[in-house]
TIDREN-435197 format. One record per residue: residue in one letter; x, y, z of N, C-alpha, C in turn. Coordinates in steps of 0.1 Angstrom, whole numbers, plus 5000, padded with zeros to 4 digits. Atoms other than C-alpha are relative to their C-alpha. Layout:
AXYZXYZXYZ ...
***
This chain:
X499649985014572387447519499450134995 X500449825005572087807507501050034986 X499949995011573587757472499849864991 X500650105011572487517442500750024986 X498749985015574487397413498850034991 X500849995014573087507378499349924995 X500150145004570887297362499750054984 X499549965011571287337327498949834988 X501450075002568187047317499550064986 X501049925010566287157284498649945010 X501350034999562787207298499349914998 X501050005009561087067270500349815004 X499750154999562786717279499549955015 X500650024989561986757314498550005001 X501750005000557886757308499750155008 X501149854993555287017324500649955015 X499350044985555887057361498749915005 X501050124996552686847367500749834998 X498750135000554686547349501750015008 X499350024989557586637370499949965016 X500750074987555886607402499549835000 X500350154995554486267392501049934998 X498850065003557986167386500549975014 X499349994987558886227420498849955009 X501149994991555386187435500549855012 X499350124993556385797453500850045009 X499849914987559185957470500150055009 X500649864992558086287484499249875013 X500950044987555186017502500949905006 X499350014994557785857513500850015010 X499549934989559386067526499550115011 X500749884993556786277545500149995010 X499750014982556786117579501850035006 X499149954998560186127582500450185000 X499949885005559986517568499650065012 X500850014988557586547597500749985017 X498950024986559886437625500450094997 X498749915003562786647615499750124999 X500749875000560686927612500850074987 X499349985012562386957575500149964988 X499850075015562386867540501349944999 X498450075001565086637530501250034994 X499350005010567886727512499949974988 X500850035015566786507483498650044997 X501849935009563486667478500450154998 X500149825005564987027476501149944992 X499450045011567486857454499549974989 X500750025011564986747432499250144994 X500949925004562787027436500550114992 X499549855010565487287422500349924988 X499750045018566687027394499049974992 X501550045012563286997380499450115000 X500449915002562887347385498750015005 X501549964990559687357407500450075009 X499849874986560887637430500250124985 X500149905005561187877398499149984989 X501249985007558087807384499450144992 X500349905002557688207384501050084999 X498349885001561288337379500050064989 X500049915013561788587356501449964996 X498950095005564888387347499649904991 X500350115004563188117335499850064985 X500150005015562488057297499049874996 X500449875001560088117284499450085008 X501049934986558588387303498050014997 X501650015006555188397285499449915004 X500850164998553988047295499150015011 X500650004991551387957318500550005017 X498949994984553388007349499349935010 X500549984989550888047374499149874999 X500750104999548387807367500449845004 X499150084999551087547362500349955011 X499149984989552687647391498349915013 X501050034993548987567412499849854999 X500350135005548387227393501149915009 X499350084996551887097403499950065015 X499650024986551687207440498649935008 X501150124998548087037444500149854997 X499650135002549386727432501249965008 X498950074987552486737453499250005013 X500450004991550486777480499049875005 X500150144997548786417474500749975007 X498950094993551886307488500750075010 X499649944989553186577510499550115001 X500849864999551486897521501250085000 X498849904998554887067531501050064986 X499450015018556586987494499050104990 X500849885008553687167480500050145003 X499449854994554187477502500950054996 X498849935006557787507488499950014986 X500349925013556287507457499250104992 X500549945005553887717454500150145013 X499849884995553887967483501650075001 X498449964995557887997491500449994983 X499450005018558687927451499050134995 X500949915002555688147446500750144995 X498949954998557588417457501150094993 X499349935010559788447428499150134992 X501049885012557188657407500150165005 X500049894994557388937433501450054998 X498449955003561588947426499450044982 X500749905016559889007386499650095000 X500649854998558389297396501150085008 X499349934994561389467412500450034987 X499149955014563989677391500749934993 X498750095003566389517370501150045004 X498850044989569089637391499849935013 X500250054987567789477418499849844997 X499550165004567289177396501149964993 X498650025006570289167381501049955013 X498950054990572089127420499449915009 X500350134995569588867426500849884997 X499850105010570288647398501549994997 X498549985010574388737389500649945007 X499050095004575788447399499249884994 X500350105010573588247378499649845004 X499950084990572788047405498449975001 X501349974995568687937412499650085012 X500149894985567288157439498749995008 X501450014992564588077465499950155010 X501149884989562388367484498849965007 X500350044989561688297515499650145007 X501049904991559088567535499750015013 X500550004988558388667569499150135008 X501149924999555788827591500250065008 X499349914992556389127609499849955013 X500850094988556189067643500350145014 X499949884992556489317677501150105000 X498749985001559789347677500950024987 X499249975014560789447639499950114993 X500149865002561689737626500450004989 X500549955010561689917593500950135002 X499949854998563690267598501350084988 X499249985011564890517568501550035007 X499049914995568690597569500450054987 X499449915009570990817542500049944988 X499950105008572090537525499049844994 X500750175001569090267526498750005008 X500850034989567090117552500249935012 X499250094991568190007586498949905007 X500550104998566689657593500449945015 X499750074986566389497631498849995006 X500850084988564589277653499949834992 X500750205002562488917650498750034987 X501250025008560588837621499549855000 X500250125000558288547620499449904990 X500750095012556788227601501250014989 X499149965014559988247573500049854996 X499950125001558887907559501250014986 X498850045008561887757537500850115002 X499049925005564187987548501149925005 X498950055001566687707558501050024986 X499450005011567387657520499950144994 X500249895009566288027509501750115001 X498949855005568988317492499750085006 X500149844995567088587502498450025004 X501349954992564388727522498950094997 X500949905005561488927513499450035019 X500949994993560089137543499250124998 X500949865000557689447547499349995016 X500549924990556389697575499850135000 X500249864998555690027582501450065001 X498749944997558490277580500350085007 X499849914988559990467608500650114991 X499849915002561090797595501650065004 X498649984994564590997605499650105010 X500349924990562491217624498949925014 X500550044988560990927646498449984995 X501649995006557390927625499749874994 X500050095005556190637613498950034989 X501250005015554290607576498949845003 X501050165002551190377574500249904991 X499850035017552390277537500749875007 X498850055003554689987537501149974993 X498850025008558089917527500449854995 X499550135002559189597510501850004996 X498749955005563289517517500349854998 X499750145003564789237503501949985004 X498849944992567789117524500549814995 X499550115006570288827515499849905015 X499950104989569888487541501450025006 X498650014990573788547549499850125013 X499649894992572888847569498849965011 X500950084994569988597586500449925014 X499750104993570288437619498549965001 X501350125001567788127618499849985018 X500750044986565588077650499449905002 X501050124998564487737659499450025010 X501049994994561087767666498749964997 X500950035008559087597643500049855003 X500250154990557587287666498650005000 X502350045004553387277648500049914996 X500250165006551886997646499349964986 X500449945012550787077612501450034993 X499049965014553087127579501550045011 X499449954992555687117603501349964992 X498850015009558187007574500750154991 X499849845006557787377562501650075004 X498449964993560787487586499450125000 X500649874997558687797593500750065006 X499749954993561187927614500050145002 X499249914998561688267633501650094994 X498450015003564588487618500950145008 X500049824988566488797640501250024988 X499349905013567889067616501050125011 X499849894988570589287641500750074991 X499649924999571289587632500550074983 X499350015013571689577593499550094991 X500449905009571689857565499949924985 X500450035012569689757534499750114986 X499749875010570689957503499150054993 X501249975008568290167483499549894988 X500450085013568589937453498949895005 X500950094992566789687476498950035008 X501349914993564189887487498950024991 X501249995010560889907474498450095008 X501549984995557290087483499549874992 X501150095002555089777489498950004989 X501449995008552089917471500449994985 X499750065010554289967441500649864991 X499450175006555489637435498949945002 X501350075004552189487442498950054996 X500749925010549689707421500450014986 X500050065018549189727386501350104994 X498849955003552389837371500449934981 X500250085008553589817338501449944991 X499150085004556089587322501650064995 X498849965007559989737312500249914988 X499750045010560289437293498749834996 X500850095002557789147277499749915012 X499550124994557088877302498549935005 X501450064990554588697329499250125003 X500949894996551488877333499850035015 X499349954989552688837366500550085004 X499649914996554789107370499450134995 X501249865002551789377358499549995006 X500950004994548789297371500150045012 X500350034986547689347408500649835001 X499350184991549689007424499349925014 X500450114986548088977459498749914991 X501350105004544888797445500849854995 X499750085005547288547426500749945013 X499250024991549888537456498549905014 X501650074992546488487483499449854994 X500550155008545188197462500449894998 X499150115002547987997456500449865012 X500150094990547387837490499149854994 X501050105003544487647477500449904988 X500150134999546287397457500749945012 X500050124987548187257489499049945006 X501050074996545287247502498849864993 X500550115000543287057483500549874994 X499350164999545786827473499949935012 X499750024984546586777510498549895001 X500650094991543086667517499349904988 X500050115016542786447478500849855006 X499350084997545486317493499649885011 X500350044988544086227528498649884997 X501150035004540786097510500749844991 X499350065007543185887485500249885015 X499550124992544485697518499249955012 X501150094988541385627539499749904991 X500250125008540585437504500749884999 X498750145005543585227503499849935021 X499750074987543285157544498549915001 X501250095001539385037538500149864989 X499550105004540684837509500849865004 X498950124996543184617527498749965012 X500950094989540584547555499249864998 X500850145007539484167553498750025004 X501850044994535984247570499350114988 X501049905014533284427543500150145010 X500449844992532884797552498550025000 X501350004997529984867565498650174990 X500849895009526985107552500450135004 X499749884995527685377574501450084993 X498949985012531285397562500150044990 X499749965013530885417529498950074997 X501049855003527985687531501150115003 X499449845000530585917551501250044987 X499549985008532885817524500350094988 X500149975012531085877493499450155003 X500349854998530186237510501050075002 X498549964995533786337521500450004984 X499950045015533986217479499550144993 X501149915005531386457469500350145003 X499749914998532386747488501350034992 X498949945006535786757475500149974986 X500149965015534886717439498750124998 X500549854999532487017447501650135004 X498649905002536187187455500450044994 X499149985009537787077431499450114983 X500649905010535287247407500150135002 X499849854994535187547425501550085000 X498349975004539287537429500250064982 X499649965016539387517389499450114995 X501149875001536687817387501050115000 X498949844995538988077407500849974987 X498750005007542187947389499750054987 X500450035016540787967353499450154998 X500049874999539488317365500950115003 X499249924997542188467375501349984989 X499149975015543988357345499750044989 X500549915013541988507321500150125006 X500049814993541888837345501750064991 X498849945006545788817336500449994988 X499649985014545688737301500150094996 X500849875003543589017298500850135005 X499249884992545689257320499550085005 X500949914994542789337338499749995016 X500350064987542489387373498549985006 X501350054999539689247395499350105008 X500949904994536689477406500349955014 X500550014985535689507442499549845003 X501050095003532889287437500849834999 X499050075005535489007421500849955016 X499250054989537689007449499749985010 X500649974994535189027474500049825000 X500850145006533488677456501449885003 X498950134996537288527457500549995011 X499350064989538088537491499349925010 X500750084991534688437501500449844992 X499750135009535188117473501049965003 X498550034993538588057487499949925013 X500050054988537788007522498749915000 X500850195000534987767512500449934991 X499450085007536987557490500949955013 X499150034986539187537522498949965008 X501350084987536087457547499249854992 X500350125006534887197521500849905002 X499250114996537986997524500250015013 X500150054989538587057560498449925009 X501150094991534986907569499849834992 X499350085007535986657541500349875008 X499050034991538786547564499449925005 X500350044983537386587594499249865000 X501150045000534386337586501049894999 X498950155005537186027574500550005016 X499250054991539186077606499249975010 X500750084992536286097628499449855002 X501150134999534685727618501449984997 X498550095004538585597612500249905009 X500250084988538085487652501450035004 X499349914992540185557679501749914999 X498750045001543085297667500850044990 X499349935012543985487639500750125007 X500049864994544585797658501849955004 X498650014999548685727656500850094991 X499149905007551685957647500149954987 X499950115008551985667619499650024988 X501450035008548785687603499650124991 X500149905013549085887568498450085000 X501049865001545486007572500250115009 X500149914989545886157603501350134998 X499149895000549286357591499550064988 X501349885011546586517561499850055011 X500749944994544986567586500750145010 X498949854993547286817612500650074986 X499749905003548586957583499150084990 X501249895008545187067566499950125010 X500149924989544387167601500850175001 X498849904996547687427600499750064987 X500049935012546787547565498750084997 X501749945001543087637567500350085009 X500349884996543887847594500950174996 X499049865010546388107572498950125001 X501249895004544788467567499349974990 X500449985013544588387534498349934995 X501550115003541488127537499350005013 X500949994989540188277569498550034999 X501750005002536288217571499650115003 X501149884990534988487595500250124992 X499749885005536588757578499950044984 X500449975010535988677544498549974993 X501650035006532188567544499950125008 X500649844998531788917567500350114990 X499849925009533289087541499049984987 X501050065013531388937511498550075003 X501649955001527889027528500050115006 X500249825000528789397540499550054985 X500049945014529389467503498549984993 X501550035014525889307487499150035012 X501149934994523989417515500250135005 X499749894994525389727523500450104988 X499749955012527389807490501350045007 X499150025000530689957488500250105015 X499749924989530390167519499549955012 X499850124992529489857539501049955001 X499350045002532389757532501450075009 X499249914994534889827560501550014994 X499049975007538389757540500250004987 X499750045011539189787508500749854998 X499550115001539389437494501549964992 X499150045007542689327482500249844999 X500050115002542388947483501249955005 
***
Protein backbone atom coordinates (compact mmCIF):
# COMPACT_ATOMS: atom_id res chain seq x y z
CA UNK A 1 0.00 0.00 0.00
CA UNK A 2 1.75 3.22 -1.04
CA UNK A 3 -1.23 5.60 -1.10
CA UNK A 4 -3.94 6.49 1.73
CA UNK A 5 -7.33 7.89 1.43
CA UNK A 6 -7.80 11.43 3.13
CA UNK A 7 -8.87 11.55 6.37
CA UNK A 8 -10.74 14.49 6.78
CA UNK A 9 -11.56 13.73 11.00
CA UNK A 10 -11.67 17.11 13.08
CA UNK A 11 -8.73 16.58 15.37
CA UNK A 12 -10.26 18.02 18.30
CA UNK A 13 -12.91 14.95 18.21
CA UNK A 14 -10.27 12.53 17.61
CA UNK A 15 -8.45 13.28 21.26
CA UNK A 16 -4.53 13.81 21.92
CA UNK A 17 -2.56 11.17 20.17
CA UNK A 18 -1.83 9.59 23.60
CA UNK A 19 -5.79 9.02 23.83
CA UNK A 20 -5.70 7.71 20.35
CA UNK A 21 -3.22 5.16 21.02
CA UNK A 22 -5.15 3.94 23.97
CA UNK A 23 -8.00 3.54 21.73
CA UNK A 24 -6.15 1.17 19.72
CA UNK A 25 -3.80 -0.01 22.48
CA UNK A 26 -5.79 -3.91 22.86
CA UNK A 27 -5.38 -4.39 19.25
CA UNK A 28 -1.86 -3.43 18.27
CA UNK A 29 -1.06 -6.26 21.44
CA UNK A 30 -2.83 -8.31 19.64
CA UNK A 31 -1.59 -8.13 17.01
CA UNK A 32 2.14 -8.17 17.70
CA UNK A 33 3.02 -11.85 17.48
CA UNK A 34 1.43 -12.21 14.43
CA UNK A 35 3.33 -8.68 13.31
CA UNK A 36 6.32 -10.67 14.32
CA UNK A 37 5.99 -13.68 12.08
CA UNK A 38 5.21 -11.79 8.97
CA UNK A 39 7.94 -9.71 9.57
CA UNK A 40 5.26 -6.69 9.10
CA UNK A 41 2.74 -4.51 10.47
CA UNK A 42 -0.75 -5.36 9.52
CA UNK A 43 -2.62 -3.56 7.17
CA UNK A 44 -5.12 -2.58 9.99
CA UNK A 45 -2.64 -0.95 12.15
CA UNK A 46 -1.16 1.27 9.38
CA UNK A 47 -4.82 1.86 8.66
CA UNK A 48 -5.44 3.05 11.81
CA UNK A 49 -2.31 4.61 12.33
CA UNK A 50 -2.69 7.10 9.27
CA UNK A 51 -6.64 7.64 10.20
CA UNK A 52 -5.76 8.76 13.58
CA UNK A 53 -3.07 10.58 12.31
CA UNK A 54 -0.08 9.13 14.32
CA UNK A 55 2.36 8.96 11.38
CA UNK A 56 1.99 12.93 10.88
CA UNK A 57 2.35 13.82 14.24
CA UNK A 58 5.15 16.34 12.74
CA UNK A 59 3.85 17.25 9.30
CA UNK A 60 3.94 20.56 8.42
CA UNK A 61 0.49 19.84 6.90
CA UNK A 62 -1.01 19.19 9.97
CA UNK A 63 -3.18 21.90 11.85
CA UNK A 64 -2.17 23.45 13.96
CA UNK A 65 1.40 23.69 13.47
CA UNK A 66 2.22 25.37 16.80
CA UNK A 67 1.17 22.60 19.15
CA UNK A 68 3.23 20.40 21.09
CA UNK A 69 4.22 18.10 18.32
CA UNK A 70 7.22 16.59 19.52
CA UNK A 71 6.56 15.80 22.97
CA UNK A 72 3.24 14.46 22.00
CA UNK A 73 4.62 12.62 19.40
CA UNK A 74 7.23 10.81 22.22
CA UNK A 75 4.33 10.17 24.85
CA UNK A 76 2.12 8.31 22.15
CA UNK A 77 4.95 6.16 20.79
CA UNK A 78 6.08 5.05 24.49
CA UNK A 79 2.68 4.01 25.17
CA UNK A 80 2.27 2.17 21.90
CA UNK A 81 5.09 0.41 22.59
CA UNK A 82 3.33 -1.19 25.90
CA UNK A 83 1.75 -3.15 23.36
CA UNK A 84 4.04 -3.31 20.35
CA UNK A 85 7.62 -2.06 20.06
CA UNK A 86 7.41 -2.05 16.18
CA UNK A 87 4.03 0.22 16.14
CA UNK A 88 5.89 2.64 18.15
CA UNK A 89 8.81 2.80 15.72
CA UNK A 90 6.36 3.87 12.90
CA UNK A 91 5.46 6.37 15.01
CA UNK A 92 7.91 8.12 16.26
CA UNK A 93 11.11 7.28 14.29
CA UNK A 94 9.65 6.61 10.56
CA UNK A 95 6.55 9.29 11.32
CA UNK A 96 9.31 11.24 12.98
CA UNK A 97 10.64 11.89 9.82
CA UNK A 98 8.07 14.19 8.69
CA UNK A 99 9.60 17.34 10.51
CA UNK A 100 12.78 17.01 8.35
CA UNK A 101 10.19 17.28 4.93
CA UNK A 102 9.30 20.91 7.27
CA UNK A 103 12.51 22.06 6.92
CA UNK A 104 12.90 21.69 3.17
CA UNK A 105 11.72 24.39 0.58
CA UNK A 106 8.22 24.89 -0.09
CA UNK A 107 8.70 23.79 -3.52
CA UNK A 108 9.84 20.79 -2.49
CA UNK A 109 7.01 20.67 -0.01
CA UNK A 110 4.55 21.67 -2.10
CA UNK A 111 5.47 18.19 -4.60
CA UNK A 112 5.47 16.29 -1.49
CA UNK A 113 2.12 17.12 -0.24
CA UNK A 114 0.08 18.03 -3.87
CA UNK A 115 -2.03 15.35 -4.07
CA UNK A 116 -3.29 15.99 -0.64
CA UNK A 117 -2.65 12.64 0.16
CA UNK A 118 -0.82 11.65 3.88
CA UNK A 119 2.86 11.01 3.32
CA UNK A 120 5.19 8.66 5.29
CA UNK A 121 9.30 9.15 5.28
CA UNK A 122 10.89 6.30 5.30
CA UNK A 123 15.11 6.63 5.73
CA UNK A 124 18.03 4.59 4.89
CA UNK A 125 21.63 4.11 5.75
CA UNK A 126 24.26 4.42 3.36
CA UNK A 127 25.83 1.47 2.82
CA UNK A 128 29.17 0.30 0.55
CA UNK A 129 27.64 0.23 -2.41
CA UNK A 130 25.65 3.77 -2.67
CA UNK A 131 26.30 6.54 -4.38
CA UNK A 132 25.67 10.26 -4.21
CA UNK A 133 27.12 11.86 -7.70
CA UNK A 134 26.46 15.69 -8.97
CA UNK A 135 25.03 15.85 -12.56
CA UNK A 136 23.76 19.13 -14.73
CA UNK A 137 20.35 18.70 -13.89
CA UNK A 138 20.25 17.10 -10.17
CA UNK A 139 21.82 14.29 -8.54
CA UNK A 140 22.39 10.87 -9.88
CA UNK A 141 21.34 8.22 -7.30
CA UNK A 142 22.56 4.36 -7.37
CA UNK A 143 23.33 1.36 -5.49
CA UNK A 144 21.95 -0.41 -2.00
CA UNK A 145 20.81 1.44 0.85
CA UNK A 146 20.16 -0.13 4.08
CA UNK A 147 17.75 -0.47 7.31
CA UNK A 148 14.68 1.55 5.35
CA UNK A 149 12.30 0.66 8.21
CA UNK A 150 8.52 1.22 6.95
CA UNK A 151 9.44 1.64 3.63
CA UNK A 152 6.88 -1.03 2.48
CA UNK A 153 4.05 1.61 3.17
CA UNK A 154 6.38 4.81 2.85
CA UNK A 155 5.89 7.77 -0.34
CA UNK A 156 9.17 8.71 -0.23
CA UNK A 157 12.61 8.22 0.82
CA UNK A 158 14.91 10.40 2.64
CA UNK A 159 18.74 9.47 2.07
CA UNK A 160 22.17 11.16 2.53
CA UNK A 161 26.02 10.62 1.70
CA UNK A 162 28.93 12.17 0.68
CA UNK A 163 28.89 13.70 -2.72
CA UNK A 164 30.88 12.57 -5.73
CA UNK A 165 31.74 15.58 -7.79
CA UNK A 166 31.69 15.75 -11.93
CA UNK A 167 35.25 15.78 -11.67
CA UNK A 168 35.43 12.35 -9.73
CA UNK A 169 36.20 14.25 -6.06
CA UNK A 170 34.30 13.53 -3.41
CA UNK A 171 33.06 16.31 -0.62
CA UNK A 172 33.12 15.24 3.07
CA UNK A 173 29.75 17.48 3.56
CA UNK A 174 26.71 15.50 2.98
CA UNK A 175 23.88 15.64 0.67
CA UNK A 176 20.27 14.90 1.64
CA UNK A 177 17.97 13.62 -1.63
CA UNK A 178 14.65 12.89 -1.26
CA UNK A 179 13.40 10.28 -3.80
CA UNK A 180 9.77 8.98 -4.44
CA UNK A 181 9.22 4.93 -3.26
CA UNK A 182 7.97 4.42 -7.02
CA UNK A 183 11.49 4.72 -8.16
CA UNK A 184 12.38 2.03 -5.12
CA UNK A 185 12.96 -1.52 -5.57
CA UNK A 186 12.28 -3.20 -1.96
CA UNK A 187 14.90 -5.92 -0.78
CA UNK A 188 13.83 -8.59 1.38
CA UNK A 189 16.18 -8.76 3.94
CA UNK A 190 14.81 -7.89 7.02
CA UNK A 191 14.95 -11.45 9.09
CA UNK A 192 16.06 -9.83 13.17
CA UNK A 193 14.96 -11.28 15.75
CA UNK A 194 14.16 -8.06 17.28
CA UNK A 195 11.47 -5.27 16.09
CA UNK A 196 11.32 -7.42 13.22
CA UNK A 197 7.70 -6.07 12.40
CA UNK A 198 9.58 -2.77 11.41
CA UNK A 199 10.06 -4.16 7.74
CA UNK A 200 13.57 -2.63 7.89
CA UNK A 201 14.28 -3.72 4.64
CA UNK A 202 17.21 -3.08 2.15
CA UNK A 203 16.31 -0.71 -0.93
CA UNK A 204 18.47 -0.67 -4.56
CA UNK A 205 18.11 2.76 -6.25
CA UNK A 206 19.49 1.98 -10.30
CA UNK A 207 20.60 4.49 -11.95
CA UNK A 208 18.13 7.43 -11.13
CA UNK A 209 18.47 11.38 -11.62
CA UNK A 210 17.09 13.29 -8.61
CA UNK A 211 16.14 16.95 -9.54
CA UNK A 212 17.67 19.90 -7.79
CA UNK A 213 14.39 20.81 -6.23
CA UNK A 214 14.98 17.59 -4.24
CA UNK A 215 18.24 18.12 -3.26
CA UNK A 216 19.39 19.57 -0.10
CA UNK A 217 22.98 20.24 1.83
CA UNK A 218 22.49 17.99 4.94
CA UNK A 219 23.97 20.41 7.31
CA UNK A 220 21.46 22.98 6.11
CA UNK A 221 18.38 21.27 6.77
CA UNK A 222 19.58 20.05 9.99
CA UNK A 223 21.06 23.23 11.75
CA UNK A 224 19.62 26.14 13.03
CA UNK A 225 17.73 27.75 10.28
CA UNK A 226 15.20 30.19 10.30
CA UNK A 227 11.47 29.75 9.61
CA UNK A 228 9.82 31.20 5.97
CA UNK A 229 6.62 30.88 7.57
CA UNK A 230 5.24 30.47 11.42
CA UNK A 231 5.30 26.96 12.61
CA UNK A 232 6.91 23.88 14.73
CA UNK A 233 9.94 24.81 16.44
CA UNK A 234 10.86 21.90 14.64
CA UNK A 235 11.72 23.18 11.54
CA UNK A 236 14.40 25.95 13.24
CA UNK A 237 16.18 24.65 15.71
CA UNK A 238 19.10 22.13 15.39
CA UNK A 239 16.78 18.70 14.77
CA UNK A 240 19.38 15.85 15.26
CA UNK A 241 19.11 16.09 19.24
CA UNK A 242 15.18 15.81 18.84
CA UNK A 243 15.40 13.24 15.85
CA UNK A 244 18.41 11.03 18.21
CA UNK A 245 16.05 10.95 21.18
CA UNK A 246 12.92 10.05 19.90
CA UNK A 247 14.12 6.40 20.15
CA UNK A 248 13.70 6.43 23.85
CA UNK A 249 10.06 6.35 24.07
CA UNK A 250 9.88 2.94 22.11
CA UNK A 251 12.10 2.02 24.32
CA UNK A 252 10.90 2.42 27.40
CA UNK A 253 7.53 1.62 26.55
CA UNK A 254 8.83 -1.60 25.12
CA UNK A 255 10.35 -2.60 28.37
CA UNK A 256 6.97 -0.86 30.70
CA UNK A 257 5.50 -2.99 28.55
CA UNK A 258 7.59 -6.23 29.22
CA UNK A 259 7.50 -5.44 33.13
CA UNK A 260 3.54 -4.93 32.66
CA UNK A 261 3.41 -8.84 31.49
CA UNK A 262 5.75 -10.69 33.86
CA UNK A 263 3.02 -9.00 36.45
CA UNK A 264 0.05 -10.46 34.88
CA UNK A 265 2.02 -14.09 34.22
CA UNK A 266 2.99 -14.06 38.19
CA UNK A 267 -0.57 -13.15 38.86
CA UNK A 268 -2.34 -16.01 37.25
CA UNK A 269 0.15 -18.50 39.00
CA UNK A 270 -1.85 -20.67 41.68
CA UNK A 271 1.44 -21.21 43.78
CA UNK A 272 2.55 -17.80 46.08
CA UNK A 273 5.67 -16.16 44.47
CA UNK A 274 8.37 -16.56 46.20
CA UNK A 275 10.74 -13.86 48.00
CA UNK A 276 13.35 -14.00 45.54
CA UNK A 277 10.96 -13.15 42.83
CA UNK A 278 9.44 -10.49 44.02
CA UNK A 279 12.75 -8.70 45.15
CA UNK A 280 13.98 -9.04 41.37
CA UNK A 281 10.66 -7.70 40.58
CA UNK A 282 10.34 -4.79 42.76
CA UNK A 283 13.96 -3.85 41.40
CA UNK A 284 13.35 -4.33 37.55
CA UNK A 285 10.12 -1.78 39.17
CA UNK A 286 12.51 0.60 40.54
CA UNK A 287 14.91 0.93 37.84
CA UNK A 288 12.47 1.76 35.26
CA UNK A 289 10.69 4.33 37.25
CA UNK A 290 14.34 5.79 37.65
CA UNK A 291 13.87 5.96 33.55
CA UNK A 292 11.06 7.01 33.35
CA UNK A 293 12.16 10.08 35.46
CA UNK A 294 15.08 10.61 33.61
CA UNK A 295 13.11 9.89 30.15
CA UNK A 296 10.68 12.94 31.30
CA UNK A 297 13.94 15.12 32.21
CA UNK A 298 15.51 14.94 28.57
CA UNK A 299 11.98 15.38 26.89
CA UNK A 300 10.82 18.45 29.01
CA UNK A 301 14.43 19.74 28.20
CA UNK A 302 14.61 19.69 24.96
CA UNK A 303 11.28 21.24 24.76
CA UNK A 304 11.90 24.19 26.50
CA UNK A 305 15.42 24.38 24.40
CA UNK A 306 12.76 24.63 21.48
CA UNK A 307 10.36 26.89 22.85
CA UNK A 308 13.07 29.04 23.47
CA UNK A 309 14.75 28.67 19.94
CA UNK A 310 17.77 27.95 21.54
CA UNK A 311 20.16 25.55 20.58
CA UNK A 312 21.99 23.08 23.04
CA UNK A 313 25.69 23.85 24.15
CA UNK A 314 28.43 21.31 23.88
CA UNK A 315 28.17 20.58 27.33
CA UNK A 316 24.14 19.89 26.89
CA UNK A 317 24.52 17.59 24.23
CA UNK A 318 27.37 15.84 25.56
CA UNK A 319 24.99 15.27 29.14
CA UNK A 320 22.06 13.97 26.59
CA UNK A 321 23.62 11.33 24.81
CA UNK A 322 25.24 10.16 27.88
CA UNK A 323 21.38 10.32 29.69
CA UNK A 324 20.00 8.62 26.68
CA UNK A 325 22.11 5.64 26.62
CA UNK A 326 21.48 5.16 30.39
CA UNK A 327 17.86 5.41 30.23
CA UNK A 328 18.31 2.68 27.57
CA UNK A 329 20.80 0.46 29.84
CA UNK A 330 18.34 0.87 32.75
CA UNK A 331 15.55 -0.82 30.97
CA UNK A 332 17.64 -3.30 29.18
CA UNK A 333 19.05 -4.65 32.60
CA UNK A 334 15.34 -4.04 33.74
CA UNK A 335 14.43 -6.75 31.21
CA UNK A 336 17.08 -8.78 31.33
CA UNK A 337 16.63 -9.44 35.22
CA UNK A 338 12.54 -10.59 34.61
CA UNK A 339 13.54 -12.91 31.81
CA UNK A 340 16.43 -14.38 33.51
CA UNK A 341 14.34 -15.78 36.87
CA UNK A 342 11.11 -16.37 34.31
CA UNK A 343 12.86 -20.11 34.08
CA UNK A 344 13.76 -21.92 31.25
CA UNK A 345 9.82 -22.89 30.28
CA UNK A 346 9.06 -19.50 29.47
CA UNK A 347 11.75 -19.16 27.00
CA UNK A 348 9.02 -19.71 23.92
CA UNK A 349 8.42 -17.82 20.63
CA UNK A 350 4.83 -17.36 22.45
CA UNK A 351 5.81 -15.73 25.54
CA UNK A 352 4.97 -11.81 25.36
CA UNK A 353 7.85 -11.14 27.77
CA UNK A 354 10.36 -12.69 25.82
CA UNK A 355 9.13 -10.74 22.38
CA UNK A 356 9.93 -7.23 24.81
CA UNK A 357 12.54 -8.78 25.23
CA UNK A 358 14.32 -9.41 21.41
CA UNK A 359 12.96 -6.37 20.57
CA UNK A 360 14.50 -4.17 23.36
CA UNK A 361 17.58 -6.18 22.59
CA UNK A 362 17.46 -4.76 18.68
CA UNK A 363 16.74 -1.22 19.89
CA UNK A 364 19.38 -0.57 22.55
CA UNK A 365 21.79 -1.39 20.11
CA UNK A 366 20.91 1.75 17.45
CA UNK A 367 23.83 4.48 17.35
CA UNK A 368 21.60 6.59 18.79
CA UNK A 369 21.67 4.91 22.53
CA UNK A 370 25.08 3.45 22.04
CA UNK A 371 26.94 3.16 25.57
CA UNK A 372 30.64 3.07 24.76
CA UNK A 373 30.59 5.98 22.64
CA UNK A 374 28.55 8.15 24.47
CA UNK A 375 29.86 7.77 28.17
CA UNK A 376 33.57 8.15 26.27
CA UNK A 377 32.41 11.16 25.04
CA UNK A 378 30.79 12.65 28.17
CA UNK A 379 34.17 12.15 30.27
CA UNK A 380 36.78 13.41 27.45
CA UNK A 381 34.82 16.73 27.68
CA UNK A 382 34.75 17.19 31.77
CA UNK A 383 38.07 15.81 32.16
CA UNK A 384 39.74 17.07 29.33
CA UNK A 385 37.37 20.00 28.14
CA UNK A 386 36.46 20.87 24.79
CA UNK A 387 39.72 19.70 23.21
CA UNK A 388 39.25 16.33 24.78
CA UNK A 389 36.69 15.98 22.99
CA UNK A 390 37.43 14.04 19.82
CA UNK A 391 34.02 14.96 17.71
CA UNK A 392 32.01 17.64 17.77
CA UNK A 393 28.85 16.54 19.64
CA UNK A 394 25.72 16.60 17.68
CA UNK A 395 23.48 14.20 19.58
Amino acid sequence: MREHSVHNLDQALLGTPVERVQRRLEGWRERAAEAERNRRLSKSTFDELFGDGLLELLSPCRAPLNGPGWPDMMEASRLAARACASTAWMISLVGGHAAIAGRLSQVCQHRLYQDKQPQLFASASVGPRSRLSLEVDGVHVDGTWRFSSGIEQATWLLLNAPLTGREGTTSTARTLVVVSTREVEILDTWDACGMAATGSHDVLIRDLLVPSEQVFSLEEVFGHRVLEAPGDYLYSVPIVPFITTSILGPVLGCAEGALASHIESLKQQNAPIAAPARERLAHSAAQLSAAAALYTTLVCMLHESGLAGRPLSTDELLSLKRDRSYVARLCLQAVQRLVEHSGASSMTRANALHRYWRDLQAMVVHRDVHWDSAMQGFADFIVEGPAGTQTIATA
